[in-house]
BABA-329737 format. One record per residue (C-alpha): chain; x, y, z. Coordinates in steps of 0.001 Angstrom, whole numbers. Each point is the difference from the previous one (the first is absolute). Layout:
// BABA-329737
  chaine        x        y        z
       A        X        Y        Z
...
//
This chain:
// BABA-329737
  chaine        x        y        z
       A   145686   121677    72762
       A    -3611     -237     1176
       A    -2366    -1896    -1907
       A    -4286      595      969
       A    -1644    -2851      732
       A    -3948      -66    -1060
       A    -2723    -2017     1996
       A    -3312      -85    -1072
       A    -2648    -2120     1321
       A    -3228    -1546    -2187
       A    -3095    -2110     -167
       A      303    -3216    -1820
       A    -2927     -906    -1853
       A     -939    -3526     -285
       A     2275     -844     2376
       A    -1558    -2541     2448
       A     1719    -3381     1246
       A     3619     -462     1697
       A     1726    -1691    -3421
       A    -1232     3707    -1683
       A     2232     2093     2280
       A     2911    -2456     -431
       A       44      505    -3856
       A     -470     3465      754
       A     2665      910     1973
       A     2517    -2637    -1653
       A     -518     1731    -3236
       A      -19     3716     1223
       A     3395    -1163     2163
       A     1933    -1028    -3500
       A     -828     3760    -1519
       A     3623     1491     -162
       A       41     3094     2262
       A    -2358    -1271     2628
       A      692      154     4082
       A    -2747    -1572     1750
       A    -3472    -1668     -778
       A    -2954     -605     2788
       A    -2710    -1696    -1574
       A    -3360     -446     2324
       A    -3001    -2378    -1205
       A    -1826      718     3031
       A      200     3801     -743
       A       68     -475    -3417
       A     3157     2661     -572
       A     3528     -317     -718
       A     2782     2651      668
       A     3423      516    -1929
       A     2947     1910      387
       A     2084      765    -2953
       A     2186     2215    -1287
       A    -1548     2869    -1934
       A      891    -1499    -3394
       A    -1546     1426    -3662
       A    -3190    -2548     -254
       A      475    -2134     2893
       A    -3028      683     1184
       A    -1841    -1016    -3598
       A     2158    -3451      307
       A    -1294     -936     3258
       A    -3551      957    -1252
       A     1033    -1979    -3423
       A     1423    -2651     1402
       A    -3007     -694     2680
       A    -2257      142    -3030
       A     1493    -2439    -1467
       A     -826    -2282     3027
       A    -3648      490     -173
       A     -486     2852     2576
       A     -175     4195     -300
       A     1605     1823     2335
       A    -1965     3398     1614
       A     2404     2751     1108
       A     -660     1134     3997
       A     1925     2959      137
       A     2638     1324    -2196
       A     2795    -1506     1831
       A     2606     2303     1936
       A     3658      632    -1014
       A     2487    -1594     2811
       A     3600     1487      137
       A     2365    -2811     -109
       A     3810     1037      828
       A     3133    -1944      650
       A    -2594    -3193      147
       A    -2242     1113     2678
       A    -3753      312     -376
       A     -969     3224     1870
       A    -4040     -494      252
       A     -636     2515     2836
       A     -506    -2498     2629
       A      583     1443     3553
       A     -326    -1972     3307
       A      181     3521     1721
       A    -2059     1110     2906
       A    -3323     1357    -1891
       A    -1260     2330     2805
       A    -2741     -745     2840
       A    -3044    -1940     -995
       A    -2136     2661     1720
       A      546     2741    -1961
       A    -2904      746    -2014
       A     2040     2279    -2640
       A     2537    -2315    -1375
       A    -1067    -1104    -2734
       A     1893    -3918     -318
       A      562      266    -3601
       A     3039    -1741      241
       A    -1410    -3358     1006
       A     -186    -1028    -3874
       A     2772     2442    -1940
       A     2547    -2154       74
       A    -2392    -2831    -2225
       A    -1575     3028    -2368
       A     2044     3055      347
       A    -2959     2028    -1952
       A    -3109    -2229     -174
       A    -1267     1448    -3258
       A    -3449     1016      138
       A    -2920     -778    -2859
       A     1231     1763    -2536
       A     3856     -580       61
       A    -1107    -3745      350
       A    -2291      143    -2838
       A     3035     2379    -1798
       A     2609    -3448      785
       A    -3184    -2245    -1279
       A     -491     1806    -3431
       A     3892     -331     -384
       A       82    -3362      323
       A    -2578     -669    -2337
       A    -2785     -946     2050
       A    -2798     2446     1506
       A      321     1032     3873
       A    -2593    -1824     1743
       A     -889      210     3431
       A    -1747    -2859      943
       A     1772    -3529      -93
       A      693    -1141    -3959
       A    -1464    -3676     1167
       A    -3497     1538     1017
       A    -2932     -425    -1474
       A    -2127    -2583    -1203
       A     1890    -3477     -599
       A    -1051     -338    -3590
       A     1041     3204     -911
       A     3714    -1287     1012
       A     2153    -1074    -2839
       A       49    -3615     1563
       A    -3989      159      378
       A      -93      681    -3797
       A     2318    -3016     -567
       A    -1725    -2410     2591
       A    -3546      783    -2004
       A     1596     -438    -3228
       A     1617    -3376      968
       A    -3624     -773     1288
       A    -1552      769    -3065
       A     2518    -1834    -2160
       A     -402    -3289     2455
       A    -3520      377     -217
       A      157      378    -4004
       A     2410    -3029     -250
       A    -2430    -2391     1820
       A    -3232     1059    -2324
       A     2277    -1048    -2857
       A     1438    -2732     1343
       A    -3544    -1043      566
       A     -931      799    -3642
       A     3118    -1642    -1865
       A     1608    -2835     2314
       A     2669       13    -2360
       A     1227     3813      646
       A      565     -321     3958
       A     3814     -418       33
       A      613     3103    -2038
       A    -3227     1904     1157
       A     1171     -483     3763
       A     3790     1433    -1083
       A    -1329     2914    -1624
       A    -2359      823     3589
       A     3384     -770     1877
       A     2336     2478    -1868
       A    -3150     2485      454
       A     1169      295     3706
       A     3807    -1054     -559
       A     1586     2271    -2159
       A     -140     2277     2618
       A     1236    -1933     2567
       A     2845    -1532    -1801
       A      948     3576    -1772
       A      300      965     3781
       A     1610    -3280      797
       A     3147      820    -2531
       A      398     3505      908
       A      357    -1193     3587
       A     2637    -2394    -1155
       A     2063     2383    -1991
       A      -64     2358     2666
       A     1450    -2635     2848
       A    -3133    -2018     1160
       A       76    -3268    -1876
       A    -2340    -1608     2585
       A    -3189     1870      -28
       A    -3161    -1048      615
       A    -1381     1163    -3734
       A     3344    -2306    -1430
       A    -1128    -2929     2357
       A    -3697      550    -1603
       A     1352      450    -3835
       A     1810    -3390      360
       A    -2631    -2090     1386
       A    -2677     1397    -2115
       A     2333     -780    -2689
       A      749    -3289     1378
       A    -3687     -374      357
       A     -496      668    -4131
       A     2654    -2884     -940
       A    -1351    -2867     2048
       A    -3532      674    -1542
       A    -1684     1482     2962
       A     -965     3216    -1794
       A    -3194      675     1935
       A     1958     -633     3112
       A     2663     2943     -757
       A    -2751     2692    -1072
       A    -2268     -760     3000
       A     3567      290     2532
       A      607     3323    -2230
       A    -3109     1592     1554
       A       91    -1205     3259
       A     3531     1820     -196
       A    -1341     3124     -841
       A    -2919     -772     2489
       A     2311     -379     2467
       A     2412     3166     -537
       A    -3290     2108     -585
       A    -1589    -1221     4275
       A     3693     1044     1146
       A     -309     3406    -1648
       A    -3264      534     1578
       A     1180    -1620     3263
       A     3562     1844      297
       A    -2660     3576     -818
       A    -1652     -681     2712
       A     3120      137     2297
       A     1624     2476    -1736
       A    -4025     2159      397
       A      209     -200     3887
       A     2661     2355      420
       A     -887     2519    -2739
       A    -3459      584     1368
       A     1675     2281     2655
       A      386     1991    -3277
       A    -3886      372      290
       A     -182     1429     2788
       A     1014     3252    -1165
       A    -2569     1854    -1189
       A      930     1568    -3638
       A    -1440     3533      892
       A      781     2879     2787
       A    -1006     3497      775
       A     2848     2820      288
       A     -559     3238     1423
       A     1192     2676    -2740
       A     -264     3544      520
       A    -2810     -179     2481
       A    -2350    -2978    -1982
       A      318    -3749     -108
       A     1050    -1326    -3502
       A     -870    -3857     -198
       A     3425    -1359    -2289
       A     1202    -3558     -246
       A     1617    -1426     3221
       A     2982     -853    -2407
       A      604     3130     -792
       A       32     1995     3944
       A     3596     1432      275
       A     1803     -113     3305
       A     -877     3125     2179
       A    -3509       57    -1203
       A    -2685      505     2278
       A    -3004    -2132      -58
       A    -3360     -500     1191
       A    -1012    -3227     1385
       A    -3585     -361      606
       A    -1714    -2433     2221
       A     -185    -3602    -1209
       A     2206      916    -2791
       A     2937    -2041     -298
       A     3333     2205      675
       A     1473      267    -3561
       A     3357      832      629
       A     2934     -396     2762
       A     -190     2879     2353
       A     -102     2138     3131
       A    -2835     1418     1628
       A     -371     3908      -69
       A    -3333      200     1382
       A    -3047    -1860     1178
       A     -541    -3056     2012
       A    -1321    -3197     -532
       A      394    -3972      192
       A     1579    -1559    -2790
       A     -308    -3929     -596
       A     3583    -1457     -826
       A    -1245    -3603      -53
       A      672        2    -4213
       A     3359     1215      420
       A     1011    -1210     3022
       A    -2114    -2630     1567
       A    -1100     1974     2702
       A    -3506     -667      703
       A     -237     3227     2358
       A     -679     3324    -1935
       A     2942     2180     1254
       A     -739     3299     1269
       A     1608     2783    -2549
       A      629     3825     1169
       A     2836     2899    -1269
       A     3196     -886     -658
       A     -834    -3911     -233
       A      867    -2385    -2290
       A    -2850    -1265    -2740
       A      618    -2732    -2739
       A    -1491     -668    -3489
       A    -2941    -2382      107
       A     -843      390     3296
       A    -3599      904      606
       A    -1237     3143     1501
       A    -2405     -159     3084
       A    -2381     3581      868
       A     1664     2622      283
       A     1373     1348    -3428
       A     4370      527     -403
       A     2075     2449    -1277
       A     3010    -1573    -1447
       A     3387     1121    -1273
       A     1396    -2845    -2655
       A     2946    -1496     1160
       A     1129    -2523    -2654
       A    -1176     -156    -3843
       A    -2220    -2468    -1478
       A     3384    -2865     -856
       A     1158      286     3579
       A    -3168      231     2476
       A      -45    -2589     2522
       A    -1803    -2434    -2196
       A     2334      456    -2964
       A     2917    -1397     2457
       A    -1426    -3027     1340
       A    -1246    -1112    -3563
       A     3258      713    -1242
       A     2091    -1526     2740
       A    -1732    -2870      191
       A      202     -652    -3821
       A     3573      720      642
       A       65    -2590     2753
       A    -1216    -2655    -2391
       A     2574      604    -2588
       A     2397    -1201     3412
       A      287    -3658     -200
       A       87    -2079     3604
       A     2308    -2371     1166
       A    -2691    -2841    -1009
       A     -806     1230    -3354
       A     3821      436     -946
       A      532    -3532     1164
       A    -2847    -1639    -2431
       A     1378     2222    -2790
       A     2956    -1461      418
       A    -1878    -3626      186
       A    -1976      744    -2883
       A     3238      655    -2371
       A      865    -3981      643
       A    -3615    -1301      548
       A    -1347      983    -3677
       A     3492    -1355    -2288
       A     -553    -3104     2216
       A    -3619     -880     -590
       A     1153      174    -3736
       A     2998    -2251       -2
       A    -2817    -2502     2337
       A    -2910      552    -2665
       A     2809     -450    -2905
       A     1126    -3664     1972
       A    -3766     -861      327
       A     -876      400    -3730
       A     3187    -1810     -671
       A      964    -2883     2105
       A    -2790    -1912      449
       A      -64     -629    -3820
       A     3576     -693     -477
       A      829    -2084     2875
       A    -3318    -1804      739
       A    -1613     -128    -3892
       A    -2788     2697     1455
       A    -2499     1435    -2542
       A     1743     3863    -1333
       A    -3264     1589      -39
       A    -1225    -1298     2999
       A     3703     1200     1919
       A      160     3190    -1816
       A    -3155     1031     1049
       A      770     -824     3710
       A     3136     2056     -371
       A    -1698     2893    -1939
       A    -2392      185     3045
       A     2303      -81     2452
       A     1837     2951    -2118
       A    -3325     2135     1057
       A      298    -1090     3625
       A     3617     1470      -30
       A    -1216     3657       15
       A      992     1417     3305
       A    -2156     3081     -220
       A    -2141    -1365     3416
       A     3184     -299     1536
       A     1777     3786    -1236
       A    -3093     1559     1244
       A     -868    -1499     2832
       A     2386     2285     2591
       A     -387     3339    -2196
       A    -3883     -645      257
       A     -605     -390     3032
       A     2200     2920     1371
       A    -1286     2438    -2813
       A    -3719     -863     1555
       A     1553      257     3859
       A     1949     3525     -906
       A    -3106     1366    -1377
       A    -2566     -912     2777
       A     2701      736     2488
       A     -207     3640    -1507
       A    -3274      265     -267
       A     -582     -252     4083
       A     3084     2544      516
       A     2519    -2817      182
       A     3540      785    -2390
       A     2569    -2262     -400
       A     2855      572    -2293
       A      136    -2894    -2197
       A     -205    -3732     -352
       A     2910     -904     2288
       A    -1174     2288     2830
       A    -3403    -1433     -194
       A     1575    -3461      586
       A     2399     1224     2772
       A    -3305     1743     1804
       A    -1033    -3590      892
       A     3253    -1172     1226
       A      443     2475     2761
       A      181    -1348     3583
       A      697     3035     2111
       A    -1791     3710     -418
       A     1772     2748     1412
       A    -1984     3689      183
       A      818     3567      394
       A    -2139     1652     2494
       A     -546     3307     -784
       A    -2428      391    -2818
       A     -200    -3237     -381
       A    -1189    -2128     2629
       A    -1058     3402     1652
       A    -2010     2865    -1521
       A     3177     2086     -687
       A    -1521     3047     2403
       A     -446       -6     3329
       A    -3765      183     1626
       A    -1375     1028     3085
       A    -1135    -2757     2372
       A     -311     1077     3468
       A    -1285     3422     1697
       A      557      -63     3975
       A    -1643     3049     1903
       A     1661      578     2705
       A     -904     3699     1395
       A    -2290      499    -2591
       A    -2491    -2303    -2143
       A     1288    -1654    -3290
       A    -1612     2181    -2145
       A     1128     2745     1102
       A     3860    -1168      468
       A     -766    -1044    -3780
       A    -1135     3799    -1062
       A     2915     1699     2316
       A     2652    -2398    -1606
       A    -1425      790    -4208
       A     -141     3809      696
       A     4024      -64      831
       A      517    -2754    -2963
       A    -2095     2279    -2753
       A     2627     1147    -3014
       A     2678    -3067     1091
       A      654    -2603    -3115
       A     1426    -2031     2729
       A    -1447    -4096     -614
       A     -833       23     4216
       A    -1739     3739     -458
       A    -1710    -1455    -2989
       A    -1248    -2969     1918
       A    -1495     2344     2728
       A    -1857     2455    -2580
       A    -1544    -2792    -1894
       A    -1260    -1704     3103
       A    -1129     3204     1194
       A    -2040      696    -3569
       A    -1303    -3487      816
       A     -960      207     3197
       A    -1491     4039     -428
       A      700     1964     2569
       A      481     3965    -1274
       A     3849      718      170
       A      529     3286     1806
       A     1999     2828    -1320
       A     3764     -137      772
       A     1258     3121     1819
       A     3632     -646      204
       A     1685    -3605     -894
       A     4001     -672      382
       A     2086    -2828     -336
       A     1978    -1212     2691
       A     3525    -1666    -1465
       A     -659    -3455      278
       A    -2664      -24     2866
       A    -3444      976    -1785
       A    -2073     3099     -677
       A    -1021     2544     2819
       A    -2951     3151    -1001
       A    -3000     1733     1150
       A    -3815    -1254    -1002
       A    -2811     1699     1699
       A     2224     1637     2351
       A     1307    -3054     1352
       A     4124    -1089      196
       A       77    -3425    -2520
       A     3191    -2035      234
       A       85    -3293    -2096
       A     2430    -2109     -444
       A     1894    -2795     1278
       A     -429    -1766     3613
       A     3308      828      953
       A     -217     3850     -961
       A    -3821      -46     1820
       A     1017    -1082     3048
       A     2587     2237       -6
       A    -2745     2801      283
       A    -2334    -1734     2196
       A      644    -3301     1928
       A    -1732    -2673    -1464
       A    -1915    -2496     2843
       A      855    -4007     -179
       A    -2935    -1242    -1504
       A      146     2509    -2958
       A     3770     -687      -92
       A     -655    -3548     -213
       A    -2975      194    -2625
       A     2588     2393    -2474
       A     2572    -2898      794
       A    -2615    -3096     -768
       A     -877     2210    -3300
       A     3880     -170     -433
       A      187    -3561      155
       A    -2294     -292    -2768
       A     1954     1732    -2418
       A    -2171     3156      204
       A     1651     3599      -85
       A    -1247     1876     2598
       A     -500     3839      488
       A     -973     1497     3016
       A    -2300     3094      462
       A      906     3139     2751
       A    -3410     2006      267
       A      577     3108     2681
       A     2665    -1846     1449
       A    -1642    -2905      886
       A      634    -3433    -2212
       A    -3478     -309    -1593
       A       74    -3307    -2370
       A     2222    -1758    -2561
       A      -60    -1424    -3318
       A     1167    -3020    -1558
       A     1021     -506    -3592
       A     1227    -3076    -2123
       A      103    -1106    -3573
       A    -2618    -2613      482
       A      -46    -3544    -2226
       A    -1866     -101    -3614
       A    -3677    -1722      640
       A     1424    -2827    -1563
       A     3144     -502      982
       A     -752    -2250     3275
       A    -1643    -2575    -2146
       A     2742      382    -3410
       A     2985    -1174     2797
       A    -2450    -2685     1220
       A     -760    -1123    -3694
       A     3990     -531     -778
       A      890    -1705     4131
       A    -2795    -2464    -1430
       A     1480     -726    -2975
       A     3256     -690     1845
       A     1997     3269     -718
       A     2459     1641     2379
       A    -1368     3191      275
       A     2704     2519     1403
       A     -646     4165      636
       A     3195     2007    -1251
       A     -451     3500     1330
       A     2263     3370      940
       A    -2727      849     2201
       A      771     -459     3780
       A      210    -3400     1946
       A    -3519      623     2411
       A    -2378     1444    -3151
       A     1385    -2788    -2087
       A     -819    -2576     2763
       A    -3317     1278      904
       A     -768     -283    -3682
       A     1576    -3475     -698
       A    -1834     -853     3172
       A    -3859      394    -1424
       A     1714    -2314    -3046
       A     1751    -2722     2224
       A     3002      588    -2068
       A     3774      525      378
       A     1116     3344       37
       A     3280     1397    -1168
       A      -50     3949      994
       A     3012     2734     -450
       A      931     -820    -3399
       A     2098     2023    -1943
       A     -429    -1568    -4366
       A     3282    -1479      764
       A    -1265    -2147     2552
       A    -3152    -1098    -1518
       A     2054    -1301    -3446
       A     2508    -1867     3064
       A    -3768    -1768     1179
       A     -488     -734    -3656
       A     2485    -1488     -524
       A      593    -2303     3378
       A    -3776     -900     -917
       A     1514    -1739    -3008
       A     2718    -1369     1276
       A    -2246    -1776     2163
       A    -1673    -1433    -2564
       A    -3018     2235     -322
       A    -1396      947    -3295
       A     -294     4059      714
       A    -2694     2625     -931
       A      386     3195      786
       A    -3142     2291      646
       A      230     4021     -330
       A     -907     3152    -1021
       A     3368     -110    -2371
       A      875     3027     1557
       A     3801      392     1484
       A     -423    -4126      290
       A     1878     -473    -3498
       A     2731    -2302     1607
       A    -2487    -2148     2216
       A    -2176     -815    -3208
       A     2833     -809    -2463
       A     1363    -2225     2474
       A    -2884    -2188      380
       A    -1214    -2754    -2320
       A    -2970     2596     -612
       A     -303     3463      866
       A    -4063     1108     -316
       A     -658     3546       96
       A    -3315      916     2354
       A    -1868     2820    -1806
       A    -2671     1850    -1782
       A    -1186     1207    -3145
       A     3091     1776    -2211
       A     2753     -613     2831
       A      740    -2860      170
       A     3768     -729      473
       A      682    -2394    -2535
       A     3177     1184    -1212
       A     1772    -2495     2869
       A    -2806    -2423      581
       A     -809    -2723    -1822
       A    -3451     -149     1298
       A    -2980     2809     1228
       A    -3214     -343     1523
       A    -2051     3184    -1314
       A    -1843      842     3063
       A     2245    -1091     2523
       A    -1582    -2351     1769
       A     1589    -2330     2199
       A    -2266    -2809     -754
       A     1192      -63    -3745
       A     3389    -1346      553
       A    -1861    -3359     1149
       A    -2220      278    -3471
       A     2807      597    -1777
       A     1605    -3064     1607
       A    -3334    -2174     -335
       A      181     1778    -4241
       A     3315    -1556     -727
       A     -194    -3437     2084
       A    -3272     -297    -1688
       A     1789      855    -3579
       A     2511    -2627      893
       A    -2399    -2972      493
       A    -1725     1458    -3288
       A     3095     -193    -1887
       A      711    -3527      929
       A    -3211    -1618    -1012
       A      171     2460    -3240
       A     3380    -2605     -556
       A    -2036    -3137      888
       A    -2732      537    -2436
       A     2625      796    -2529
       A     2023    -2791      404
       A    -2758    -2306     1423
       A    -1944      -66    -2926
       A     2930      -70    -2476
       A      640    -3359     2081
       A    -2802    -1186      -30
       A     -337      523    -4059
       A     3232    -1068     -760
       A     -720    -3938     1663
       A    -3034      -58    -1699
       A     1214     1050    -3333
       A     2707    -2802       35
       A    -2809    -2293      961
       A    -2054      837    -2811
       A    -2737     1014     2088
       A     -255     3844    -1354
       A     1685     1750    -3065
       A      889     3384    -1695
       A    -3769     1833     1259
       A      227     -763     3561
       A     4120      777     -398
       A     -894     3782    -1232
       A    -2684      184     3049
       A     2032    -1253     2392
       A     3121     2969    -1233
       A    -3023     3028       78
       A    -2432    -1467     2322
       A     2985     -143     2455
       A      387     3595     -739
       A    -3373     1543      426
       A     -467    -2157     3003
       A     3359     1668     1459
       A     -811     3175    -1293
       A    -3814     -188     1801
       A     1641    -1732     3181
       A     2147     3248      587
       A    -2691     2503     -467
       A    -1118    -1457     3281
       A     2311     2183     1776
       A    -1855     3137    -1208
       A    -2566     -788     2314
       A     -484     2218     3416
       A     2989     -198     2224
       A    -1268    -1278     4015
       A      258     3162     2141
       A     2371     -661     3013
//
């Protein structure tokens, strides 16, 4: 029998250091009927799969209450169809169609996370019946004192304060005076501290702070315990504002959407929210108007600038039938625009929500310290227990004196530093990686980005343009221009790429195209008609020369042409050969200088293409790198995979497109594209605007992530070192102990914001 399995995803309020998430998920994870929790600081979400259960939705609100925190429905969750066992979620690592066509609309790159994104009002619908009210903006916004732990942290403040004028006033008072200022900011804590514990987190930080405030209270030092209190809350309330700012850098894509649009109804433009434009609708887009929507051009031309989207820092020209993306900016000319995607799944939308999705994936790294973390905290206790105890029992040491070393030490225990020292860091490196057009799937792919020691590329469309381009025009009998004009007027009405290439260079160049009087194909050889009364045959060498003998210096031009990977088509004027042109998908700009930038940082860079051996070498030649050419996909997942037997750690670079096999064989597959296209569904990587020369920053992103990571770990542990020798020695006590626990958070916190800084251009 099948049973439906929910998931629903929220925003956790108040949620804002490593040992938070922990408690989270442990207690979410004991709730009876639950699958699967994914709890991200960095984003500040959490995701759960459960089975569609009367009120087991209000008990994971309830019982994350309880804990301290309020939990902010995203969308209404979708229903998953669970038979015989098997989670179907939709997720298909089919062949999604070519990457150049301009009317496929990728809407499948996020379905199988949020088979129905709900829009505003079903979100706000899911909100209401949770009990809380839809927001759209982040529930941890907003001004820090207006925060639940803001209010606490002032009243604690205000209670300290009150305590000391009293204290001041009757001398006698103090020991009670600074209890009553201490359970001010406590009671809070520790009520948090024992729902942890009942729900399967004895070892929190809020217990560790209830017992050594406690602790604190019974050896006398009252004023002590209430001033460690507030630097607790101090502390928790700099990593909410520091883990905002991390969590702000991705959502102000969100911004760049601008919240109204004008529709064309019956004739007259209608401004309406850009929330509310259905799919289909048509659109004006005026200049320097940010485009509101997903969409495809129905009319008009102009430059748009990409560079907020994408990275790109040149404005891309825009005409019919192209591809334009929400948040882009609009250059002079004003766009028609038919909506292609709804407000929840424009281009934006995605990358916000995959890489929010991505942080909910834990890395290699992070799952490793988790696991550290589970040991690390029981055993500072059992040390700071020994510490408090020994000393006096086996050497006559003073109890107060002991127990106060070992209550400090207790604060030093908290591995919150630690927990969020990976997750951090790679929340800050996903988010500035997406910002400049650079996806990556998750934690572990991030990490595995750095490791890779040998880049293998498609060609076509990838290290190439994707269409082929006219380079050379040889007159023969006639002058290039007019061998040019003679050759378009036969090509006019073909969709053929080469006939393309022709036409567009002939636009270019301007040279009036003559009426056609008669035009036929020949099977396999070219085109033959009549323009201006004269008898046109175009086509190939071979089929020319056939008509009229070619000499041997044009032969040997068409062949040096040849040699360079060209495609070459001959033109018969009256009989007489009268020029030729040469064609080739030519290299992206960049992509000379993106092989160079990997070769220097020591890759193996390999070309995998199905094109033939002599265009693949002429192209590999301008690179200086090693060509593999007439590959069926079979053969470039057997290259793979040799790669890795020899040791290499593999990326595969595509367009995603019939190269399925080649990128799930290799250690990562990243999809080359732009805009809404990109093939993600078997990549674990993309580079938005397909530039060659983002691999390497991709690269240079995760190595520099790495070396982030590992001093994150050093200040953590470094200054819980350092603290713990000089707590033993007597040289510092319980305030330095809380400092050195939050300080060592903030400061790892502030050290991986770092990485949201501009990424070097290769």
């Amino acid at each position: 029998m099948a049973s439906t399995i929910r998931e629903a995803r929220y925003r956790v309020e108040g949620m804002d250091c490593a040992s938070c998430a922990t408690k989270i998920d442990t207690a979410v994870r004991r709730l009876s009927g639950v699958e699967d929790v994914s709890v991200s600081v960095s984003a500040g979400t959490m995701s759960v799969r459960f089975a569609d259960e009367n009120d087991l939705a209000t008990s994971i609100v309830s019982k994350v209450g309880k804990l301290g925190y309020r939990l902010h429905p995203i969308n209404a969750g979708q229903m998953l169809e669970r038979k015989a066992g098997h989670l179907c979620s939709g997720h298909d690592h089919g062949d999604h169609g070519h990457h150049h066509d301009h009317g496929h609309d990728h809407q499948h790159l996020y379905d199988h996370h949020h088979d129905g994104h709900a829009g505003p009002k079903s979100e706000n619908t899911a909100a209401t019946a949770m009990g809380f009210h839809g927001q759209d903006h982040s529930p941890t916004s907003g001004a820090w004192w207006k925060s639940g732990k803001g209010r606490l942290t002032i009243a604690s403040g205000l209670a300290l304060i009150a305590a000391y004028a009293v204290g001041k006033l009757a001398p006698v008072t103090e020991p009670w005076i600074f209890t009553l200022a201490m359970l001010v900011g406590l009671l809070p804590i520790a009520r948090r501290a024992f729902a942890a514990a009942t729900m399967g987190t004895p070892f929190s930080i809020e217990m560790l702070m209830t017992i050594a405030a406690i602790g604190a209270v019974f050896i006398g030092a009252t004023e002590e315990a209430a001033m460690v209190v507030l630097l607790f809350l101090i502390g928790e309330l700099l990593e909410g504002v520091a883990a905002g700012k991390a969590r702000a850098s991705i959502q102000l894509l969100t911004a760049l959407v601008p919240k109204s649009a004008f529709v064309e109804r019956d004739g007259r433009l209608d401004e309406v929210p850009a929330e509310a434009l259905a799919v289909g609708a048509a659109i004006l887009v005026r200049p320097g108007d940010r485009i509101p929507a997903d969409g495809v051009v129905l009319s008009g031309e102009s430059a748009v600038d990409e560079a907020p989207v994408t990275g790109e820092s040149t404005p891309v020209r825009k005409e019919v039938n192209d591809i334009v993306v929400a948040g882009t900016v609009n250059g002079s000319g004003a766009l028609r625009v038919r909506v292609t995607a709804a407000a929840a799944d424009n281009t934006i939308a995605r990358i916000v929500r995959l890489v929010e999705e991505a942080q909910e994936s834990k890395a290699p790294t992070e799952r490793f310290i988790d696991r550290f973390s589970r040991y690390y905290t029981p055993g500072v206790v059992v040390v700071a227990a020994l510490v408090a105890v020994l000393p006096p029992l086996l050497w006559g040491g003073s109890w107060d004196e002991w127990i106060y070393k070992g209550l400090a030490i207790l604060l030093i225990g908290c591995p919150c530093a630690l927990v969020i020292s990976t997750p951090a860091a790679i929340a800050a490196s996903l988010s500035a990686g997406a910002r400049r057009g650079l996806l990556m799937k998750g934690g572990a792919v991030l990490e595995n980005v750095g490791k890779i020691t040998a880049a293998a590329f498609d060609k076509t469309g990838t290290l190439t343009e994707g269409k082929p381009k006219v380079t050379d025009i040889l007159g023969f009998g006639r002058s290039e221009k007019e061998v040019l004009r003679l050759a378009a007027a036969l090509e006019q009405g073909s969709n053929h790429p080469l006939a393309r290439a022709i036409l567009e260079r002939s636009t270019a160049d301007g040279p009036v195209v003559p009426n056609i009087a008669t035009v036929n194909a020949v099977g396999g050889k070219g085109l033959e008609g009549t323009v201006d009364g004269i008898a046109l045959f175009f086509g190939s060498p071979k089929a020319a020369a056939e008509r009229s003998p070619m000499t041997a210096e044009e032969k040997a031009r068409v062949a040096a042409l040849n040699d360079e990977g060209k495609t070459v088509s001959v033109l018969v004027a009256g009989g007489v050969i009268a020029g030729a042109i040469a064609m080739r998908d030519e290299p992206r700009p960049d992509a000379a200088a993106g092989v160079k930038a990997l070769t220097d940082a020591g890759l193996r860079v390999v070309m995998l293409t199905g094109d033939n051996r002599r265009t693949a070498e002429a192209i590999g030649r301008q690179f200086g790198m090693e060509v593999r050419a007439e590959l069926l996909p079979e053969d470039k997942q057997r290259i793979i995979r040799e790669l890795k037997a020899g040791g290499f750690n593999v990326a595969k670079i595509g367009d995603g497109i019939n190269d399925a096999p080649a990128l799930a064989a290799a250690d990562i597959g990243i999809a080359m594209g732009g805009g809404t296209d990109v093939a993600l569904e078997t990549a674990d990587a993309a580079v938005l605007h397909g530039r060659v020369g983002d691999v390497a920053s991709m690269i240079r992103l995760s190595r520099s992530t790495m070396r982030n990571i590992v001093e994150n770990i050093t200040i953590a542990l470094g200054l819980k070192a350092v603290f713990l020798v000089t707590t033993i020695i007597g040289v510092t006590g319980l305030w330095p102990a809380i400092l050195a626990d939050t300080g060592a958070t903030v400061l790892v916190t502030m050290n991986a914001l770092r990485l949201l800084r501009p990424v070097r251009a290769a």
